[in-house]
C-alpha positions, -999 to 999 in steps of 0.1 A, spaced: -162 -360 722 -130 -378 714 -131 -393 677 -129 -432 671 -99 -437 650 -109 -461 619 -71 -476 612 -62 -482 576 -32 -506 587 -60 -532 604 -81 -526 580 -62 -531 548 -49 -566 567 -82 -581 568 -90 -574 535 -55 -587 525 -61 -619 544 -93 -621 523 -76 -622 492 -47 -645 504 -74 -671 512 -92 -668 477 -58 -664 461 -54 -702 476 -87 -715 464 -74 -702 429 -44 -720 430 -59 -752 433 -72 -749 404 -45 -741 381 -47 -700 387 -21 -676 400 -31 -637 396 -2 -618 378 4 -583 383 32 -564 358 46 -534 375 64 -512 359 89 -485 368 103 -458 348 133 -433 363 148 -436 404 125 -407 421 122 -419 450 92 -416 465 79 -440 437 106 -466 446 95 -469 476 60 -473 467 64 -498 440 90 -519 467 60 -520 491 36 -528 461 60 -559 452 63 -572 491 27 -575 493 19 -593 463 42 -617 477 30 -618 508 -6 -630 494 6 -652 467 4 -628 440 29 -630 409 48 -606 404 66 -595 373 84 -563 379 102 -542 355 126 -511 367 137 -490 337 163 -462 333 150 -425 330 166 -430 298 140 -451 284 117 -435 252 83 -438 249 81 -464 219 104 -487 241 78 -487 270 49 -493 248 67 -522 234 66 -537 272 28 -527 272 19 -543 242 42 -573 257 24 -574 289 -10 -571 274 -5 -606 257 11 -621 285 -15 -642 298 5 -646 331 -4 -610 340 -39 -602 347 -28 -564 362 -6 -540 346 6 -509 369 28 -481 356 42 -461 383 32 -424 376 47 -399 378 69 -406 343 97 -389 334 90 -356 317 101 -366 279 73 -397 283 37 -392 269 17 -400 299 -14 -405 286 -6 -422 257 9 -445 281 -24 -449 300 -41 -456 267 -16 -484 258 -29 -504 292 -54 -531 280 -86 -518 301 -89 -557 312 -58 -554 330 -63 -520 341 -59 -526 376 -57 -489 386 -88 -479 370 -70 -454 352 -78 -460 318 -108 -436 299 -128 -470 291 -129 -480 331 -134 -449 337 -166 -441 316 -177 -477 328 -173 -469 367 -196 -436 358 -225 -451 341 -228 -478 370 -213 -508 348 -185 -536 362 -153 -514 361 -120 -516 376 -123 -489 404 -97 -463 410 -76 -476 442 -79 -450 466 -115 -439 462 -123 -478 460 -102 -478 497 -120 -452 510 -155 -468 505 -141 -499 526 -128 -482 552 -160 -465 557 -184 -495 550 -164 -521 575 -160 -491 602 -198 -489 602 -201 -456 588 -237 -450 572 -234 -437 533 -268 -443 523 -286 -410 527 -255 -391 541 -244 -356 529 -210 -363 518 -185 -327 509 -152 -339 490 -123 -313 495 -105 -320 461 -110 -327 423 -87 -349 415 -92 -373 391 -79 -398 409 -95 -387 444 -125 -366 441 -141 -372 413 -142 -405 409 -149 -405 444 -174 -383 440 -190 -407 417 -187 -435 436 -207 -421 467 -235 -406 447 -238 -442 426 -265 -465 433 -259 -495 447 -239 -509 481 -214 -480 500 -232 -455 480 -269 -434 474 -252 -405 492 -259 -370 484 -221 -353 473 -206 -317 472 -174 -314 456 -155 -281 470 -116 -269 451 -98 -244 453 -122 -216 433 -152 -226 460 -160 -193 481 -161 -203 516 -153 -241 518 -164 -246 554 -197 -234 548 -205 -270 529 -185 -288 555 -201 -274 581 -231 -294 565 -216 -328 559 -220 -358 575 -192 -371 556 -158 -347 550 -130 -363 526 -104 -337 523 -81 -345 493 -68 -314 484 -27 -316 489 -22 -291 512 -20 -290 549 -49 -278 575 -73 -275 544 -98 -286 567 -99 -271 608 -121 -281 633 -141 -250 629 -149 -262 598 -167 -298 607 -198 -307 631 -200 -323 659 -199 -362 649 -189 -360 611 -169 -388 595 -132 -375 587 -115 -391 564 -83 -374 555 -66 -386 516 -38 -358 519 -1 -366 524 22 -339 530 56 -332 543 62 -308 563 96 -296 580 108 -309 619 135 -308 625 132 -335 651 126 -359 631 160 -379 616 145 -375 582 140 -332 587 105 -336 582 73 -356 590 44 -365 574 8 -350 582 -28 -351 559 -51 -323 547 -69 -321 580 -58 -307 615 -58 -340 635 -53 -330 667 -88 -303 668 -103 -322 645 -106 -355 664 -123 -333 694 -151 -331 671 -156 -356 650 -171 -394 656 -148 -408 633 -114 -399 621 -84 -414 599 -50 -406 606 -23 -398 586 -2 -423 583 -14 -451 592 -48 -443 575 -63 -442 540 -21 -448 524 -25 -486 532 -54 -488 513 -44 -477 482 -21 -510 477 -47 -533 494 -72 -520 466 -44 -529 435 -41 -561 450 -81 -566 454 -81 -555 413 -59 -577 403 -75 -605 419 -106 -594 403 -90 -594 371 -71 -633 371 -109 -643 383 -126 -623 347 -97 -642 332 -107 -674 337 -147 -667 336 -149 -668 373 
C-alpha cells in the first residue's frame, strides 16, 4: 500500500477561493473584513510568516492593516495599539505574531485581544467557548486540520483518533475538537506526550495519528497500522548540507516508511503549514460577518 497524499497547498486554495467569493458578496454591500497584524522584534522566521499572512489577505480582498514594531517596544506601548485596534471598527481580526520579545508579558498581551476579534482563538474566553461546544473562534491549525481531513474524505465520526502532542495550540484543542459533538467530530481521542510509556502502543490502535510533538521521527511506521490517516503538524529543521540554505525541513513523522503503510498521509511542507493562514483568513471573515449581524 502506497499512501494517498491529502495536499494542504490544493486544499487551502479552494477554501481560499471560497472566501474571496464571499469576501465579494460582502463588498457589495458596504463590508470589507479587516485584519490588524501586528509584529513585534525582526526574528525571522516570524517575518516571514506574517509577510505571507499579509500577501494573502490581499490576494482575497482582505484589509490589511499591518504594524512592524522595534524589539524595543514596552509592553504599555503595545497594549496602547491593542486597545486602538479593538475600537477600530475597520478591523474585525487582530493577530499578534508570537513569539514576543522576552521583556513583553505575553499573556497579558493575549488578554488585551478583544475575544470578538480574536481571530486566532487564542484568547481564555474563545477558548472556554470552543470547549463547552459554544460559537468560538477556533484555534488555526487544529481548525485546518479538521478541513483537511473532512474534504479528503476521511471518516471522524466513530474513529479512534491518538494525538502525539499537548500543545495548547495543537493537541489539546485539537483534542477537543475531534471528541466534540457535532460535524468533523464524535471521535473517540487519546492524547500521548512526552511522560506516555510506550507511545506506539496507542498508535498502533488509531485510526487517526496527528503527531504534533516538535521533534523529528516521533512517529515510525512501526508505530501505525495498515491504512491509518497521518497527518503530520511538526515542522523541523534539520541539517543538509545539500541544500543552499544548510538545512531542510521535515515533520514529526518518518514520511518515507510511513506512507508504505498508511491510506492517507500529509507531507511536510506542502501539508498542514498552508492551512494555518487559510484558517486566519477563514476567522477573520467570520468575524466582519458577526460584525455586521450576518
Amino acid at each position: 500500500m502506497t499512501a494517498k497524499i491529502i495536499d494542504g497547498k490544493e486544499i487551502a486554495q479552494q477554501i481560499r477561493g471560497e472566501l474571496a467569493t464571499e469576501i465579494q458578496h460582502l463588498k457589495t454591500r458596504g463590508i470589507v473584513p479587516g485584519l490588524g497584524v501586528i509584529l513585534v522584534g525582526e526574528d525571522p522566521a516570524s517575518r516571514s510568516y506574517v509577510t505571507a499572512k499579509e500577501k494573502a489577505c490581499h490576494e482575497i480582498g482582505i484589509y490589511s492593516n499591518d504594524n512592524r514594531l522595534p524589539a524595543t517596544t514596552t509592553q504599555a506601548e503595545l497594549l496602547a495599539l491593542i486597545a486602538a485596534m479593538n475600537a477600530n471598527p475597520k478591523i474585525n481580526g487582530i493577530l499578534v505574531q508570537l513569539p514576543l520579545p522576552k521583556h513583553l508579558n505575553e499573556s497579558e498581551v493575549l488578554l488585551a485581544i478583544d475575544p470578538d476579534k480574536d481571530v486566532d482563538g487564542f484568547h481564555p474566553l474563545n477558548v472556554g467557548r470552543m470547549v463547552v461546544g459554544e460559537k468560538a473562534f477556533l484555534p488555526c491549525t487544529p481548525h485546518g486540520v479538521l478541513q483537511m481531513m473532512a474534504r479528503s474524505g476521511v471518516k471522524i465520526e466513530g474513529a479512534h483518533a491518538v494525538i502525539v502532542g499537548r500543545s495548547n495550540i495543537v493537541g489539546k484543542p485539537l483534542a477537543n475538537l475531534l471528541m466534540a459533538k457535532g460535524k468533523m467530530a464524535n471521535a473517540t481521542v487519546t492524547v500521548c506526550h512526552t511522560k506516555t510509556k510506550d507511545i506506539g502502543h496507542y498508535t498502533r490502535q488509531a485510526d487517526i495519528v496527528i503527531a504534533a510533538a516538535g521533534r523529528p521521527n516521533t512517529v515510525t511506521a512501526d508505530m501505525i497500522k495498515d491504512g491509518a490517516v497521518v497527518i503530520d503538524v511538526g515542522v523541523n529543521r534539520v541539517e543538509d548540507a545539500s541544500k543552499k540554505a544548510g538545512f531542510r525541513l521535515v515533520g514529526d513523522v518518518d514520511f518515507d516508511a510511513c506512507k508504505q503503510k498508511a491510506s492517507l498521509i500529509t507531507p511536510v511542507p506542502g501539508g498542514v503549514g498552508p492551512m494555518t493562514i487559510t484558517m486566519l483568513l477563514y476567522n477573520t471573515v467570520e468575524s466582519a460577518k458577526r460584525a455586521n449581524g450576518l
